[in-house]
Every structure is written in structure tokens, then in C-alpha cells.
N, C-alpha and C positions, 0 to 999 in steps of 0.2 A: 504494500500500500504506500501509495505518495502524497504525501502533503499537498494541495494547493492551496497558492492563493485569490482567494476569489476576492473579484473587486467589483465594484458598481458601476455601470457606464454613466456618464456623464446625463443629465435626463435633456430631453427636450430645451427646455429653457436654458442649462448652463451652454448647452450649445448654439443655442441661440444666439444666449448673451458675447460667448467669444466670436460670431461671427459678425455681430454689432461691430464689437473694441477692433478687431480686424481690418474690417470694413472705414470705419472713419481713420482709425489710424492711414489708411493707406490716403485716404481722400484731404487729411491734413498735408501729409507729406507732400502730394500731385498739387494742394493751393499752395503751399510752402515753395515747390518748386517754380510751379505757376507765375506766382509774384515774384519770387528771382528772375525769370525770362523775363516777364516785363518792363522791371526793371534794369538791366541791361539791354533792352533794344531799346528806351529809353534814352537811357544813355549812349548808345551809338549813333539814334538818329540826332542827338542835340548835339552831338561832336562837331561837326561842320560848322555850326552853326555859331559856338562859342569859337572857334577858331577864327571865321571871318569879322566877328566881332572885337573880337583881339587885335586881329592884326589890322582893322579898323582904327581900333587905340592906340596902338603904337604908330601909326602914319600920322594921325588928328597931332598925336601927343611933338612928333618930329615935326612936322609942320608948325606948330604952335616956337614951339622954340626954336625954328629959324626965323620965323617970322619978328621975334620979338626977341633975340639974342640971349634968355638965358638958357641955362644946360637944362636938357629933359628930369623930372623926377624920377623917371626910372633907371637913368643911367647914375641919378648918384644916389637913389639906392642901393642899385647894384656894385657900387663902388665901396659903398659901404659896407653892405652885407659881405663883400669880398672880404674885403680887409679885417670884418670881424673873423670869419674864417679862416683865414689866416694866423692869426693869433692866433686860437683856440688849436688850430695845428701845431704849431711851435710850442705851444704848449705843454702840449699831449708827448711831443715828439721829446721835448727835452727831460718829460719827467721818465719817460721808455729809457732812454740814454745814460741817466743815474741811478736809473736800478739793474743796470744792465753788471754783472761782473767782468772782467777780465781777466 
């Protein structure tokens, strides 16, 4: 004689109920993905569009400052923004250098 183990099939309803949680989980995930695609073709179709508007501002902003001889904002920001990175480089770089042994 062999032991078994008898067990109870899940009834009607529990099975139900997992094919509910199943079921919506998948259809979360499919809107979850859903709204990621949209939002990325979103975003690729607005790309064009913020570029010509860019480069829009950078012509206006070149224009403005021949016309009227001072230096553009952007170029001395970005002279700026250089030269802070630059520092912060030299920085970085001289503190690597004195922990360095020989």
C-alpha cells in the first residue's frame, strides 16, 4: 500500500479569480507599454521641430549681436560654462596625481 497525497482542485471561483489577476495584469502591462510608444513617437515627431526652432535662436540671437555689437549670450555662457569645467578638471586631475604613489 502507498500513501497519497490527495489535494483539492482549485474550485470554480479560485480559478476564476486567477484568471481575472492574469488577465488585467497583462492588460496593465500592454497600457504601460502602450503609453511608452506614445510617448516616444511623441517625442520623435516634436524633434524636428524643436531643432528648427533652435536653430531659429541661435540665427535671431547672431543677428541681434551683429547688429548691435555686443557678444551673443550664448557664446559667453558657453565660455563660461567652459572654463568652469575646466577647473573642476584640474581639479579632479590634481587631486588623482597626489594620491597616486611612486
Amino acid at each position: 500500500m502507498h500513501a497519497y497525497l490527495i489535494t483539492a482542485q482549485p474550485s470554480r471561483w479560485r480559478r476564476a479569480g486567477r484568471w481575472v489577476r492574469v488577465c488585467m495584469a497583462r492588460l496593465l502591462v500592454g497600457a504601460a507599454l502602450l503609453l511608452l510608444g506614445l510617448l516616444v513617437l511623441v517625442i520623435r515627431c516634436l524633434r524636428p521641430i524643436i531643432n528648427i526652432l533652435a536653430t531659429w535662436a541661435v540665427r535671431t540671437e547672431l543677428e541681434i549681436s551683429i547688429r548691435t555689437g555686443l557678444p551673443s549670450v550664448g557664446a559667453t555662457l558657453g565660455a563660461h560654462l567652459t572654463d568652469a569645467f575646466i577647473a573642476e578638471f584640474h581639479k579632479g586631475w590634481n587631486r588623482t596625481k597626489e594620491g597616486q604613489s611612486s
